[in-house]
Every structure is written in structure tokens, then in C-alpha cells.
C-alpha positions in Angstrom: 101.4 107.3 86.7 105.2 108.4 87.5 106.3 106.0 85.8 104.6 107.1 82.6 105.6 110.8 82.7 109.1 109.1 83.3 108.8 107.4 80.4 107.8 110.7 78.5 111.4 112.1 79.9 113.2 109.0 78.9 111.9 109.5 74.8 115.4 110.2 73.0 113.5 111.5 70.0 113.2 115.1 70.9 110.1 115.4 68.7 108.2 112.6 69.8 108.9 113.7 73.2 107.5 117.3 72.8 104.5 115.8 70.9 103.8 113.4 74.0 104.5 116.2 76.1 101.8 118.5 74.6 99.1 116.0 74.4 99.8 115.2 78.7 99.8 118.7 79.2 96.4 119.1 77.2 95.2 116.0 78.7 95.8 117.7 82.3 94.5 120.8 81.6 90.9 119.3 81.5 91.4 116.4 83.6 92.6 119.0 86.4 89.3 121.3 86.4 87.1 117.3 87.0 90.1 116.4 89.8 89.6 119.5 91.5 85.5 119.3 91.4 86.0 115.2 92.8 88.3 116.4 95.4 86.2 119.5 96.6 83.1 116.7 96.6 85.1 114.9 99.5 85.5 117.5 101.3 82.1 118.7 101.2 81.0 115.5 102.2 83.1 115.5 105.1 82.2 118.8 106.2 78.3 118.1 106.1 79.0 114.9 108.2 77.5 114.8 111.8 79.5 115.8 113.3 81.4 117.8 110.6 85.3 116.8 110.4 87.1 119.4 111.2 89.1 121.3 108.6 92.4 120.7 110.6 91.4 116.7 110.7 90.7 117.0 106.4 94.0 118.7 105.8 95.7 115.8 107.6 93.9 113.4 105.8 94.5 114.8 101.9 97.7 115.9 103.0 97.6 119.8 102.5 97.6 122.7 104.7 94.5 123.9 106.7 93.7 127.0 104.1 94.0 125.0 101.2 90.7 122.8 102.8 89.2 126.1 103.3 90.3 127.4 99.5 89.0 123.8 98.6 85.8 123.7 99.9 85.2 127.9 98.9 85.9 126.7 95.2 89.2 128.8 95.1 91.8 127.4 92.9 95.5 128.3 92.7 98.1 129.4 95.2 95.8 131.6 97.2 96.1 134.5 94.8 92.7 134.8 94.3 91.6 134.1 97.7 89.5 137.5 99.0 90.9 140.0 100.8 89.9 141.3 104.1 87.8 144.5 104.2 90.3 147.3 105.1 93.4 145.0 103.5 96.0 147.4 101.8 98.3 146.4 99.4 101.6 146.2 101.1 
């Protein structure tokens, strides 16, 4: 898969290039809402286990950070900005 999108870099037509760019970046738009879905399934899965795995022992295993299980398994996508705010929270 690197090795493709390396490819894509490598194009010397600069045309061709932004054309193969577009249709990745389409592709990804879509592909990312399915990824996202398949990946929350796992760790639903391993959170209705018994025992349930922890989130600390999921994050190890996908490789990302303990609220971004929690994010996952909410449904919350993005960088945590639409994660929701505490009751009382003030802008600061």
C-alpha cells in the first residue's frame, strides 16, 4: 500500500499525478467511514468478551492511546474535537 501512494509521488507528469491523487483521495474518503465501522466492530467485540479486555490492553493491541479506544468504541471520529464536554466545562 506505501508503496502505491509512493508510486503516485514518483508520477513526473504533474497531471496524471493530481488526477491519481484525486481519485485516492475519493477512494479514501469512503473507504475511511467502512475502516472506521470494521475497526470499532473489533473493539466491540473485545469489550463484550468475558471477561471484557480492558481498554488499556486494546489500545496496546491497535496501537493508539487509551481515549482513542474509548472515542472508538463511543462512535466519535476525529481528533477528539467532538468528543462531549463535561457538565460545568468552560471554554478556556
Amino acid at each position: 500500500m506505501i508503496d502505491a501512494m509512493n508510486a503516485v509521488e514518483a508520477m513526473t507528469d504533474p497531471l496524471q499525478r493530481a488526477k491519481a491523487i484525486g481519485e485516492v483521495m475519493a477512494d479514501q474518503a469512503e473507504r475511511g467511514k467502512r475502516w472506521r465501522e470494521m475497526r470499532r466492530q473489533v473493539v466491540l467485540e473485545m469489550r463484550t468478551q468475558q471477561p471484557p479486555v480492558s481498554y488499556r490492553k486494546i489500545a496496546e493491541a491497535l496501537g493508539v492511546g487509551l481515549a482513542t479506544v474509548q472515542d472508538i468504541e463511543r462512535g466519535y471520529t476525529g481528533s477528539g474535537k467532538n468528543r462531549p464536554r463535561a457538565k460545568g466545562a468552560q471554554d478556556g
